[in-house]
Wavefront OBJ file of the C-alpha trace (Angstrom):
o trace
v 76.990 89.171 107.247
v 76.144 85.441 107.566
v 78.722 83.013 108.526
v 78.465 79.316 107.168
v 80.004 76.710 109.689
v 77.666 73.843 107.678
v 77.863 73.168 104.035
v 74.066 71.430 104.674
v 73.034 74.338 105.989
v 74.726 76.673 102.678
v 72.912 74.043 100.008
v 69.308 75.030 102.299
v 69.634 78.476 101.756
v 71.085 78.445 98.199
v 68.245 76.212 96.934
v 71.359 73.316 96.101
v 70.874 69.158 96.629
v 72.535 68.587 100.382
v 75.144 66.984 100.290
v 76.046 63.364 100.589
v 78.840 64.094 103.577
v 78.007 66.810 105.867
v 82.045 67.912 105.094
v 82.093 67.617 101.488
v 79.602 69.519 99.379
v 79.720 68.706 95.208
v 77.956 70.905 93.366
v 77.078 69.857 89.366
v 74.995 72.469 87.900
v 74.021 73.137 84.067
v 72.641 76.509 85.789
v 74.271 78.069 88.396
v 71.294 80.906 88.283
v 68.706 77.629 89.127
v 70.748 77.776 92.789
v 70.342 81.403 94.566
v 74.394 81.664 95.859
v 75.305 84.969 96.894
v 71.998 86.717 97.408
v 74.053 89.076 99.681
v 78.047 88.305 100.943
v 78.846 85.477 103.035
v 81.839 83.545 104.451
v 82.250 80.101 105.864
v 84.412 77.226 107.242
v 85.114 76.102 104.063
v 87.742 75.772 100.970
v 86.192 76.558 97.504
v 87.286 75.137 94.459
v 84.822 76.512 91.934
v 84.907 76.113 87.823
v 82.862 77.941 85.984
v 82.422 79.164 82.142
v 79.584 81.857 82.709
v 78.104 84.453 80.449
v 75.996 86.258 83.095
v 76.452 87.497 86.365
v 79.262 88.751 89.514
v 81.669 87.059 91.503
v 83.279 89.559 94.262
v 86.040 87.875 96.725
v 88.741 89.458 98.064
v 88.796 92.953 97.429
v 88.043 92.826 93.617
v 85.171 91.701 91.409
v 85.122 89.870 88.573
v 82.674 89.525 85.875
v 81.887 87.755 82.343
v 85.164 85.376 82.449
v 85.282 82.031 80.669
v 86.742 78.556 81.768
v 88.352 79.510 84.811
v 89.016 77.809 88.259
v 88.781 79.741 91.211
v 89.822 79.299 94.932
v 88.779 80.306 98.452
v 89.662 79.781 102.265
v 87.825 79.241 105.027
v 86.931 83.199 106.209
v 87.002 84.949 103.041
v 84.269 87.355 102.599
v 82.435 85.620 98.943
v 79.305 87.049 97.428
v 77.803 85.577 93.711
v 75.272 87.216 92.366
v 73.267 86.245 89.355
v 74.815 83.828 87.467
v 74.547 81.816 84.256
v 76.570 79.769 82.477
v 77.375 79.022 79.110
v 78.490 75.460 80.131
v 78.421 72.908 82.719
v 80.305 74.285 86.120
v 80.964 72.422 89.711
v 81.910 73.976 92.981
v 83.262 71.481 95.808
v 82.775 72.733 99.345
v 85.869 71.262 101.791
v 84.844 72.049 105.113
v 87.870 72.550 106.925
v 87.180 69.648 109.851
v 87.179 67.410 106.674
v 90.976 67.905 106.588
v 91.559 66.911 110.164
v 94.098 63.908 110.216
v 95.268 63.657 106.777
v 98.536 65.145 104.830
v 96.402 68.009 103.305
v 95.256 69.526 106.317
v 98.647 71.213 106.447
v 99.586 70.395 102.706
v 96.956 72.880 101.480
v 98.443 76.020 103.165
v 100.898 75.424 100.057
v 99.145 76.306 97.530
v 99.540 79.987 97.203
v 96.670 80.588 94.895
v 93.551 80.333 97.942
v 95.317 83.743 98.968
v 94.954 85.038 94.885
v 92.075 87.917 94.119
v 89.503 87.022 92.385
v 90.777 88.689 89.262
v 93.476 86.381 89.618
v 91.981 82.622 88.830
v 93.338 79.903 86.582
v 92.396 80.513 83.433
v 92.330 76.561 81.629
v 93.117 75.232 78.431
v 90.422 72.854 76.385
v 92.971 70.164 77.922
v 93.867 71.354 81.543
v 89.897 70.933 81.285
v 89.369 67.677 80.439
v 91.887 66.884 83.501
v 90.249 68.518 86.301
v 86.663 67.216 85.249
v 87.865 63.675 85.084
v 89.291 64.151 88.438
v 85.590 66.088 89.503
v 83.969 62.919 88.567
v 85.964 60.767 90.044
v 85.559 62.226 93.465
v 81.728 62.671 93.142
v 81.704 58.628 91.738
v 83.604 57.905 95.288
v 81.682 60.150 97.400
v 78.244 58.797 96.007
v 79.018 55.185 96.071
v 79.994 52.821 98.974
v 81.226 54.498 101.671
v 83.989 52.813 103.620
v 87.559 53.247 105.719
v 89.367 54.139 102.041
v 86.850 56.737 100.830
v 87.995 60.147 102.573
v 91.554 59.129 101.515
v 91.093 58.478 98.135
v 88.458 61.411 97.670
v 91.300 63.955 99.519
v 93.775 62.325 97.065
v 92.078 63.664 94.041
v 91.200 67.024 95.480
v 94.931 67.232 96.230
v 95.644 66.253 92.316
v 93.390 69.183 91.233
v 95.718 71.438 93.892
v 98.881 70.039 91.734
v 97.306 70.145 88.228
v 96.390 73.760 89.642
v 99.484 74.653 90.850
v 101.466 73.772 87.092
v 98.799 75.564 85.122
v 99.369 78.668 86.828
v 102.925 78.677 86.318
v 101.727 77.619 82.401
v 99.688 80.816 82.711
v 102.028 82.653 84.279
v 104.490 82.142 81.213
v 101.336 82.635 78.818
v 100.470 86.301 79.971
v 103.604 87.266 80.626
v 103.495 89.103 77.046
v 100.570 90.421 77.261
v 100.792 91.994 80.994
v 104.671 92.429 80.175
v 107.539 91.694 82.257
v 106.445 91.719 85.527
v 110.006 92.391 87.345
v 110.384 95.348 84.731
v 107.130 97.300 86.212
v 107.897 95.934 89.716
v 111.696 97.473 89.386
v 110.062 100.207 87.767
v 107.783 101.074 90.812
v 110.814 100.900 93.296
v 112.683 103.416 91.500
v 109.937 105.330 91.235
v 109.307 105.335 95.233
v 112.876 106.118 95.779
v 113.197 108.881 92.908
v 109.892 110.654 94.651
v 111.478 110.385 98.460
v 108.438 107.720 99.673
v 111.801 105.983 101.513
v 112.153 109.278 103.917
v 108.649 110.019 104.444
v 106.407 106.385 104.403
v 109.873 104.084 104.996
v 110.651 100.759 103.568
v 108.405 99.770 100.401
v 106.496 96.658 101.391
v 105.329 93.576 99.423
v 101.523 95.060 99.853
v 102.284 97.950 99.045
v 103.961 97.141 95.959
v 101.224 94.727 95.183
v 98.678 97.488 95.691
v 99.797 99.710 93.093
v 100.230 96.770 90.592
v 96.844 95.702 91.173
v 97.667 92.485 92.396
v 97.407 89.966 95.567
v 100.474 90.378 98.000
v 100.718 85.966 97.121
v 100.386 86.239 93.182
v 102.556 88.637 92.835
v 105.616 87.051 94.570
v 104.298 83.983 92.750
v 104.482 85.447 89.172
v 108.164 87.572 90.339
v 109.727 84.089 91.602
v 108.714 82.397 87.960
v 110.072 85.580 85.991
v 113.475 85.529 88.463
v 113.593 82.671 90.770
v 112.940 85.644 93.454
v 109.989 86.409 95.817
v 108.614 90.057 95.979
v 110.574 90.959 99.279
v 113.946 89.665 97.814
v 113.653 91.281 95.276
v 113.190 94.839 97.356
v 116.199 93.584 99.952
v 118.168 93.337 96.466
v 117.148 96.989 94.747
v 117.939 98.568 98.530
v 121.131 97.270 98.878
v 121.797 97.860 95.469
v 121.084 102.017 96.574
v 123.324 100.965 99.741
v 126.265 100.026 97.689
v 125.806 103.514 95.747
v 125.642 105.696 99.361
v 127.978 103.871 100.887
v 130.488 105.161 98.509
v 130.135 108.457 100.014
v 132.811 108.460 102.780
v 131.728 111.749 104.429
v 128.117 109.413 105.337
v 127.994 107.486 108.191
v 126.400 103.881 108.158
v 123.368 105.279 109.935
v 122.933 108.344 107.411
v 122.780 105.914 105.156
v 120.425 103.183 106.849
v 117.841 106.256 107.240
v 118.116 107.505 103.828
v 117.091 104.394 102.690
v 114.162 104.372 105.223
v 115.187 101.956 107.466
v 114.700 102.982 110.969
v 116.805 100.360 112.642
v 120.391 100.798 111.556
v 121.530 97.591 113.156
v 118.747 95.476 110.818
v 120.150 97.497 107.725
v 123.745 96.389 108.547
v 122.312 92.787 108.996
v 120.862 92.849 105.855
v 123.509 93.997 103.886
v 125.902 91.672 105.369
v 123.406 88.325 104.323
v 123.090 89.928 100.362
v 126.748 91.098 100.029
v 128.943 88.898 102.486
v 130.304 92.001 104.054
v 129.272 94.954 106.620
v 128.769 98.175 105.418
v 131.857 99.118 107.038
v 133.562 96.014 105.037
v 132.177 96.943 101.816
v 133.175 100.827 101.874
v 136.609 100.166 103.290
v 137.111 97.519 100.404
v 135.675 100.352 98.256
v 137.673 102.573 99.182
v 140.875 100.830 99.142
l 1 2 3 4 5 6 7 8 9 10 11 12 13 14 15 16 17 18 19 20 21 22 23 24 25 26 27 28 29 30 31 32 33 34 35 36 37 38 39 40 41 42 43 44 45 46 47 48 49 50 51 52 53 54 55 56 57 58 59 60 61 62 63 64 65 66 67 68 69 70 71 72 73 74 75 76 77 78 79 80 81 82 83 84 85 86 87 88 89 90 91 92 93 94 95 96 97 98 99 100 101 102 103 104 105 106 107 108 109 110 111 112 113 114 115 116 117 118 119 120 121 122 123 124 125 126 127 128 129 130 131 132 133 134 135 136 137 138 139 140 141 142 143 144 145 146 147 148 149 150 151 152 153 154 155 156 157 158 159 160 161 162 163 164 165 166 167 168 169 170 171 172 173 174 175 176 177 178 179 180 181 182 183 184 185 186 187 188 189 190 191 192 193 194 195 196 197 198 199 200 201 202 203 204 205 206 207 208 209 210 211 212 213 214 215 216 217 218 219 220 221 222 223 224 225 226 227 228 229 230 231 232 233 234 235 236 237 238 239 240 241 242 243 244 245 246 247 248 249 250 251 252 253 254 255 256 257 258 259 260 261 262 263 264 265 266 267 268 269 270 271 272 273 274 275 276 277 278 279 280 281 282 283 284 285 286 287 288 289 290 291 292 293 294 295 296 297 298
């Protein structure tokens, strides 16, 4: 598999204009098919921001591919396996290559670990309104008018001040679409809850141990990132509090058994470290397992 450290040397063998700044690759294209991206997967040193409103062709990142979608805006990190094959659009699409040394010095470079959504599947992009549109283009265009005019001490700053506007803009559409879908993939909390009881009802706590946010993502064919994303919209929760919660909600239940111990308890819940199960239960509840029973109890 090739590895890109040079976005001159990814515009070469895609058939694409080089760019203007060895570090910053903008990428305007009526066609997407007229440059030959992804004859075969690839990764690189570089963040991807890529819109596109296609009618032809693949896009496989992650573990998932995704095919025929309209108007959506898609990210990747440095060292994710990408691979485009055969597209065409129905409209106008850009991709802007940030190589990562391009960061070096300014807020971003640890600002854009923030933004959850480089860690979505591909399955998973921003699907944009006619209107969220019209505001990442005009921010496009102003970063290609920067990057194409005068170059001087201002012009990474202001041109890494936009891209980080497109990150914000990003970051509230998605929690628009979040809201959007949420009736038409249904409550997400309700299937995640759903899936716990299920894994406790069938004994998965005994024989694989604690459910984990993968896991749990896995079987809801999600990314571990979008789904704690979407749970802490629908509940103000991430993924693994809300697992902490439904365990020591079974904890409270056990624990008023008095002929089982705390540890009986602990490993029928799959934990294999009493001591961390008493710790936990403690932070959610306030009290020890030994509190809470005795209070039970009395």
């Amino acid at each position: 598999m090739k590895h890109y450290s040079s976005i001159i040397q990814l515009s070469r063998d895609t058939g694409c204009p080089p760019p203007e700044n060895p570090l910053l690759g903008l990428i305007l294209c009526e066609r997407l098919k007229g440059c030959k991206i992804g004859e075969g997967a690839f990764t690189s040193d570089f963040y991807t921001i890529m819109f596109k409103k296609w009618k032809a062709g693949v896009i496989n990142y992650g573990r998932t591919k995704y095919d025929h979608e309209n108007g959506s805006l898609s990210f990747i990190k440095p060292n994710q396996i990408v691979e485009i094959r055969d597209l065409e659009l129905e409209e106008k699409g850009f991709i802007i290559y940030i190589h990562k040394d391009y960061l070096n010095g300014h807020s971003l470079h640890n600002d854009i670990k923030k933004y959850g959504f480089f860690d979505y599947e591909v399955n998973e992009a921003l699907h944009l309104t006619p209107r969220e549109e019209d505001i990442i283009w005009e921010l496009y265009f102003k970063i290609e008018n920067e990057n194409n005019g005068t170059q001087d001490e201002y012009s990474r700053d202001i041109i890494l001040t936009h891209i980080d506007s497109i990150l914000n803009y990003s970051q509230r559409f998605y929690k628009r679409q979040f809201i959007n879908r949420s009736e038409l993939s249904g409550v997400t909390v309700s299937k995640f809850n759903s899936l716990l009881t299920s894994y406790l009802d069938t004994g998965l706590l005994q024989t694989n141990g604690l459910p984990t946010v993968k896991a749990m993502a896995d079987a809801l064919a999600t990314s571990t990132r979008y789904l704690s994303d979407l749970l802490r919209q629908e509940t103000g929760k991430t993924a693994l509090e809300l697992i902490h919660i439904f365990l020591i909600g079974e904890a409270k239940n056990l624990l008023q058994e008095p002929q089982k111990t705390v540890a009986e308890t602990a490993y029928r819940l799959g934990f294999e470290n009493p001591p961390y199960f008493s710790r936990l239960f403690k932070k959610e509840t306030g009290f020890s397992p030994v509190e809470y029973r005795k209070q039970f109890l009395n």
